[in-house]
C-alpha positions as CSV (number, residue, x, y, z in Angstrom):
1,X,198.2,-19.3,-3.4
2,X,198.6,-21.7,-6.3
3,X,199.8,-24.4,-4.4
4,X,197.7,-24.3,-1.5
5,X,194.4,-24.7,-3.7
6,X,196.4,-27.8,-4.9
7,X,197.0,-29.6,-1.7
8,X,193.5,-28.9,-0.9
9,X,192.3,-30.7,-3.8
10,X,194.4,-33.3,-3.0
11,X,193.3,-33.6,0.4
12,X,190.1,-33.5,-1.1
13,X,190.7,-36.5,-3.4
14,X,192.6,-38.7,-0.6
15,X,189.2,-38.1,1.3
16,X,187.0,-39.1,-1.3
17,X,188.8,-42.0,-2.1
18,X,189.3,-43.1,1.5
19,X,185.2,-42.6,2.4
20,X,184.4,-44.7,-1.6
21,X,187.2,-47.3,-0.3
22,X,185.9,-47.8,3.2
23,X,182.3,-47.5,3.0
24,X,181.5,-49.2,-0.9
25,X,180.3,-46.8,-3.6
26,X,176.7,-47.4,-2.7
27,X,177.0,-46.3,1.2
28,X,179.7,-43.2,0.6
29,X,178.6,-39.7,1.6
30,X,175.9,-41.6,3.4
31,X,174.4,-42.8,0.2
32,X,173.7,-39.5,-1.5
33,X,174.8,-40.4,-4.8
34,X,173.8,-44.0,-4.8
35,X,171.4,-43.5,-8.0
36,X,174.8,-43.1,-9.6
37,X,176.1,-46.7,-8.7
38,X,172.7,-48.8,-8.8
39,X,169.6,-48.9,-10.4
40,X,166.2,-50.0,-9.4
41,X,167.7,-54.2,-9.2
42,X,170.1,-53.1,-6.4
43,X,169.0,-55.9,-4.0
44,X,169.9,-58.4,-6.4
45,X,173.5,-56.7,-6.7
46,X,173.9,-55.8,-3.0
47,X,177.1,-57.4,-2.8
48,X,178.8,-56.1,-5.9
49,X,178.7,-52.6,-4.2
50,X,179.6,-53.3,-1.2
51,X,183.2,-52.3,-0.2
52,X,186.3,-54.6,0.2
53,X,187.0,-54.4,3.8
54,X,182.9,-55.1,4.1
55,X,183.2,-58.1,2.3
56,X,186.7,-59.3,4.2
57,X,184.6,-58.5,7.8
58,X,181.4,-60.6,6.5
59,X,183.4,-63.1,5.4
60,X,185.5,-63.2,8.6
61,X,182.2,-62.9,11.1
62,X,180.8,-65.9,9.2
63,X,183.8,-67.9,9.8
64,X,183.3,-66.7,13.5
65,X,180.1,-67.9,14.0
66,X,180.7,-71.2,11.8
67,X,184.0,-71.8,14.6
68,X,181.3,-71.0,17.9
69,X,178.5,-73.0,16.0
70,X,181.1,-76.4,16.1
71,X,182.5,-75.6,19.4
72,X,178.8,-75.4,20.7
73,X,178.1,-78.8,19.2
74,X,181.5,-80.3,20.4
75,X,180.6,-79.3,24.2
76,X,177.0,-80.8,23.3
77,X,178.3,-83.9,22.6
């Protein structure tokens, strides 16, 4: 009995971790316990709770749109 309350904790804390890791502390749990990461100057500090994979996808859909941006001015030209 011991040991399966323990591997439900466990899968309990993988979970956890995976929805904090995926989704930024902010957004977890569908932001239910965002008072807990951010006070009232959250818009300034938007981006220091937004999770890693986030940030990587921003940075990589700006550098999308930067690439289609150039090729629309090259077939301009």
């Amino acid at each position: 009995m011991g040991k399966l309350i323990v591997m439900v904790m466990i899968c309990g804390l993988i979970w956890v971790g995976m929805e904090v890791y995926s989704k930024g502390a902010h957004d977890a749990f569908g932001g239910t316990f965002s008072f807990l990461t951010a006070g009232d100057d959250m818009p300034e500090k938007a981006s220091e709770y937004v999770s890693t994979p986030r940030r990587v996808g921003n940075i990589v859909d700006d550098r999308i749109r930067e690439g289609a941006a150039r090729y629309d001015d090259m077939l301009d030209e």
